[in-house]
C-alpha positions in Angstrom: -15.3 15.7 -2.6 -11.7 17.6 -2.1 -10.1 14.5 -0.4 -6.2 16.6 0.2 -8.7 19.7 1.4 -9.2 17.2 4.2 -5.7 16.3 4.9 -4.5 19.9 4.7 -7.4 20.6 7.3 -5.9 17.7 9.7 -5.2 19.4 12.8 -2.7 18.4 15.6 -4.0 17.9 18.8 -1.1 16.1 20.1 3.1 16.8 19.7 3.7 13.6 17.7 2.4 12.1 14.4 2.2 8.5 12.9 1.0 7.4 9.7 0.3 3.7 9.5 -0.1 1.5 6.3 -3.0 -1.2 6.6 -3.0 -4.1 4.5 -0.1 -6.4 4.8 0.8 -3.9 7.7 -2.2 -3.7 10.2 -4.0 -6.3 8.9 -2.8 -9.8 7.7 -5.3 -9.3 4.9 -2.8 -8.5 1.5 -1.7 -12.2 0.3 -5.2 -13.2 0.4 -6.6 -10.1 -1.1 -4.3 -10.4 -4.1 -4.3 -14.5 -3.9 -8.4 -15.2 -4.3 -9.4 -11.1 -5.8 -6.8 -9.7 -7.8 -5.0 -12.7 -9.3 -8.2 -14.7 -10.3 -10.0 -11.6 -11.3 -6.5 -10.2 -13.4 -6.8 -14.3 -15.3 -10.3 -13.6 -16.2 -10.3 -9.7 -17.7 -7.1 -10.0 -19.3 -7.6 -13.2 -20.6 -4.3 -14.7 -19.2 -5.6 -17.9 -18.7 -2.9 -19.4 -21.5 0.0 -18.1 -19.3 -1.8 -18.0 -15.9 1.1 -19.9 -14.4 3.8 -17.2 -15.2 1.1 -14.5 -14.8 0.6 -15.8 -11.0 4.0 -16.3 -10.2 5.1 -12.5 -11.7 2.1 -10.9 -10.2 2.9 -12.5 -6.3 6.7 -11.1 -7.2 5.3 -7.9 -7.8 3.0 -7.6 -5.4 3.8 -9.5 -2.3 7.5 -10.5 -2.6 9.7 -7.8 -3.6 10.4 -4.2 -3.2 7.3 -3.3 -5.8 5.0 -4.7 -2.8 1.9 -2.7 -1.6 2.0 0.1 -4.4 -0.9 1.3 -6.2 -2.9 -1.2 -7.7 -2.7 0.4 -11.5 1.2 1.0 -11.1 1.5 -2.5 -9.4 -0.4 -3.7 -12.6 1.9 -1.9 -14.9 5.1 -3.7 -13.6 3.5 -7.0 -13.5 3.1 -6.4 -17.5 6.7 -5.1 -17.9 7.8 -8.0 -16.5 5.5 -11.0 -18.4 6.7 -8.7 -21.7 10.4 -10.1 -20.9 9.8 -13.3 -19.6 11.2 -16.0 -22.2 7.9 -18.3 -21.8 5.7 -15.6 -23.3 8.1 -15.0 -26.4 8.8 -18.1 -26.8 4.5 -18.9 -27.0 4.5 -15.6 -29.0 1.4 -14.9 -26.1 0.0 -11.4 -26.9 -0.3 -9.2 -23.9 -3.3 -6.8 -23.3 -1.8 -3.2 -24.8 -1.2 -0.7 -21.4 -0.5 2.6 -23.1 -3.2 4.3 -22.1 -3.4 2.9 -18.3 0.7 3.7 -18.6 -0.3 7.9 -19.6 -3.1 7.8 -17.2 -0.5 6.8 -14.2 1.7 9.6 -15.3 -0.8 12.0 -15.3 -2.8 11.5 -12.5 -2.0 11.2 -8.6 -5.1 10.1 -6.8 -4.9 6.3 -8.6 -8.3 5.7 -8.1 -11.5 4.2 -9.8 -13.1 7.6 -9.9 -9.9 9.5 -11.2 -10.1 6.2 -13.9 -13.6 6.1 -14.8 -13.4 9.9 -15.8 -9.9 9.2 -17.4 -12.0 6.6 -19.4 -15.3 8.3 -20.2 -12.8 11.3 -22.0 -10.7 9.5 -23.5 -13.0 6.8 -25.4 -10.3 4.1 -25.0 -11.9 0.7 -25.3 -8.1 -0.8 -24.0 -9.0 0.9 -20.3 -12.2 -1.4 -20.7 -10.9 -4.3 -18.9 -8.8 -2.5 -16.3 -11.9 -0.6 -15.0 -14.2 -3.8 -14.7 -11.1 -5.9 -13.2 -10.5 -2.9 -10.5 -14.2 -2.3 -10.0 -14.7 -6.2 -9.7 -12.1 -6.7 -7.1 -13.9 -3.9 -5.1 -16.8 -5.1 -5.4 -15.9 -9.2 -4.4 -13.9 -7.9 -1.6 -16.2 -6.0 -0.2 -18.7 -9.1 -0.3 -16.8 -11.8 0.9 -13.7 -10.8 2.7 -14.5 -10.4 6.3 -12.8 -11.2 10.0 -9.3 -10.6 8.7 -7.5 -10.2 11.8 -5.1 -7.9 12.8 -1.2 -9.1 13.3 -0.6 -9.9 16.8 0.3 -6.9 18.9 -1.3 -4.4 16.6 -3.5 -3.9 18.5 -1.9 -3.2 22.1 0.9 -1.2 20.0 -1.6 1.5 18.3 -3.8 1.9 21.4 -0.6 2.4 23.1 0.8 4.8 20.1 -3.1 7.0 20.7 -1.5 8.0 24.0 1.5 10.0 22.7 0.2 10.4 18.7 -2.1 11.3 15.8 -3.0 8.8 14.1 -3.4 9.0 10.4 -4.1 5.7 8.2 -2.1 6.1 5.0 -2.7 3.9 2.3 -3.4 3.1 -1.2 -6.6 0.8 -0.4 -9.6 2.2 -1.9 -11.0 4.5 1.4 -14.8 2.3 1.8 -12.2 -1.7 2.7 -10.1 1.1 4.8 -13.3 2.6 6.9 -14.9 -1.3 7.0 -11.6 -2.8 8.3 -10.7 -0.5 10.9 -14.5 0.0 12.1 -15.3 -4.2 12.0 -12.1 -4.6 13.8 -13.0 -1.7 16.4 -9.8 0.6 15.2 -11.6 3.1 14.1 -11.5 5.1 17.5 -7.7 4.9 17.6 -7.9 7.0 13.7 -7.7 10.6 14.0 -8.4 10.1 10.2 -8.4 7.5 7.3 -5.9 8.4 4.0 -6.8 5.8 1.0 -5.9 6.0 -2.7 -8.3 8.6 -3.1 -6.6 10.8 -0.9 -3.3 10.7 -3.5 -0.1 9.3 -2.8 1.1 8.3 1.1 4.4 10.9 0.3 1.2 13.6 -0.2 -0.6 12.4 3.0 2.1 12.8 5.4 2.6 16.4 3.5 -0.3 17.9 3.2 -1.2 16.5 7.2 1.7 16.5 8.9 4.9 18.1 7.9 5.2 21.7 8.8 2.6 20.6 11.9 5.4 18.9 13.8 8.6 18.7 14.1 10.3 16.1 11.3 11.5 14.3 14.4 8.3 14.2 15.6 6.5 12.2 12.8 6.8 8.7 12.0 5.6 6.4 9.3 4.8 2.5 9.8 4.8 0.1 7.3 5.5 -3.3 5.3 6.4 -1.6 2.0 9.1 0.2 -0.2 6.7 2.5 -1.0 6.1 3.6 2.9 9.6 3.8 3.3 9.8 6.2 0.1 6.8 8.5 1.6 8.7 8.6 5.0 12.1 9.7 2.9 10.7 12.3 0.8 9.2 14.1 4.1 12.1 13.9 5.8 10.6 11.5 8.4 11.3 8.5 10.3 10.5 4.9 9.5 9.3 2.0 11.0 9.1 -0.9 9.2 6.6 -4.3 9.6 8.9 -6.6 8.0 7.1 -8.6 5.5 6.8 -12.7 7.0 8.1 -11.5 10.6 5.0 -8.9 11.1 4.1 -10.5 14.5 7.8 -9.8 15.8 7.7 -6.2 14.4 4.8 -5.0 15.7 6.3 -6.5 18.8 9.2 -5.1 18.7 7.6 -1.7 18.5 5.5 -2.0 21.5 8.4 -2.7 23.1 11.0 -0.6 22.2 10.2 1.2 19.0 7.8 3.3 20.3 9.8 4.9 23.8 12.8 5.2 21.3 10.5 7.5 18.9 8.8 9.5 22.2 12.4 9.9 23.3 14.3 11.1 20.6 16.5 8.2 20.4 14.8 6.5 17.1 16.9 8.4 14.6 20.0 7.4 13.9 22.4 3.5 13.9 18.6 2.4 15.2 16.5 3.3 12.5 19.8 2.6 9.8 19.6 -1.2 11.1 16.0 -1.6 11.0 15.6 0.0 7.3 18.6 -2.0 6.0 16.8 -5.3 7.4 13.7 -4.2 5.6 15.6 -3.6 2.7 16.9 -7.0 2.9 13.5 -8.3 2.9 12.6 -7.0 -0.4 14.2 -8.1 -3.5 14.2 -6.4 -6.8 15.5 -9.2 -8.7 12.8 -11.5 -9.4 13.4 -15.7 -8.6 13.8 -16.7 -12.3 16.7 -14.5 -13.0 18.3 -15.5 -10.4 
């Protein structure tokens, strides 16, 4: 299936647009999908249990606590490794670390980050070290789809994107695999708010908001929520605005949005000292500089 044929297909039907992120961002569903999925399943493929202590901490860093959160899975994966390579407790053990060459040429190479785009990477290529990447990914798929259910959404989500239907397209724009996108927004009943659902398989969110938006409104016109650097980046290298769920205070953003952030956008006054002070908050919630080189 041509996923970006669909997102250049995406039509307007109304004079504003806004991407949202999910996970983390619509749903208070990311510290336990990576907690009891990615961490425990990363331990097992990778055979980290030797060093899983330093190999949890770096991988919640990554992942939930800094700017690196809510990337692509596979580049999220590749940092986590970069960054166990230079910690002093795996030198000093002399721990050997699974080899990510080929997972690191694969990410260069590739844009739609995906298990499909990975398994044919794989199947080509021959290269046994890509083994336990694809079963880990797969895996966590596969788990989450089983047992995670009735993660809720943050409070005023919900009365803040059936508000943002009345004024704007809605496009979901994410790097979760599209089946946990379609399952979470239909089990939660979001679905109908969705003009359309943008997941990993789709590309990057920067070619989401491209391909379906820019050109079809005005820059002023589109916005992009959500709890990552990553968002922020998409939003940036459109030219767009930002709204940001600030990562532990998600309740007060989405809040905050319903009650201010939203008129400001519909009324041109969101550009500007108001958006500055909110991205420079957001900013401040991320660290690069991870707590044990501090």
């Amino acid at each position: 299936m041509d996923y970006q044929k669909e997102l250049r297909e995406f039509t307007p039907t109304l004079d504003y647009f806004i991407g949202i992120d999910s996970d983390g961002c619509v749903f208070d569903s990311m510290e336990v999908k990576q907690k009891e999925f990615f961490i425990p399943n990363a331990l097992k493929y990778f055979n980290l249990f030797p060093v899983s202590k330093i190999a949890r901490e770096t991988w919640e860093f990554v992942n939930l606590y800094s700017v690196h959160r809510g990337g692509n899975r596979f580049i999220s994966m590749l940092k986590v490794f970069e960054l166990l390579a230079q910690r002093k407790e795996i030198i000093e053990k002399g721990f050997q670390l699974p080899d990510m060459t080929p997972l690191s040429e694969w990410v260069v190479s590739e844009t739609k980050l995906g298990n499909a785009s990975l398994r044919k990477y794989h199947k080509d290529t021959k290269d046994k070290r890509l083994d336990p990447v694809l079963k880990w990914s797969e895996t966590v798929n596969r788990e989450i789809a089983e047992w995670l259910h009735d993660i809720p959404p943050f409070l005023h989500a919900r009365p803040s994107i059936e508000k943002i239907s009345a004024f704007a397209d809605i496009l979901v724009v994410s790097q979760t695999p599209l089946e946990a996108l379609e399952y979470e927004w239909i089990e939660n009943d979001f679905i109908k708010y969705a003009k359309m659902i943008a997941a990993q398989e789709h590309g990057t969110k920067a070619e989401h908001i491209a391909f379906a938006a820019k050109s079809k409104y005005h820059d002023s016109r589109i916005l992009m929520i959500g709890d990552a650097k990553g968002d922020l980046d998409a939003a940036k290298y459109n030219n767009v605005l930002f709204y940001p769920i600030i990562p532990g205070d998600e309740d007060y953003s989405w809040k905050r949005f319903l009650e201010e952030g939203l008129d400001r956008f519909i009324n041109g006054k969101f550009a500007g000292a108001y958006e500055n002070l909110l991205i420079q908050t957001f900013r401040d919630s991320l660290p690069e500089t991870p707590p044990w080189e501090r």
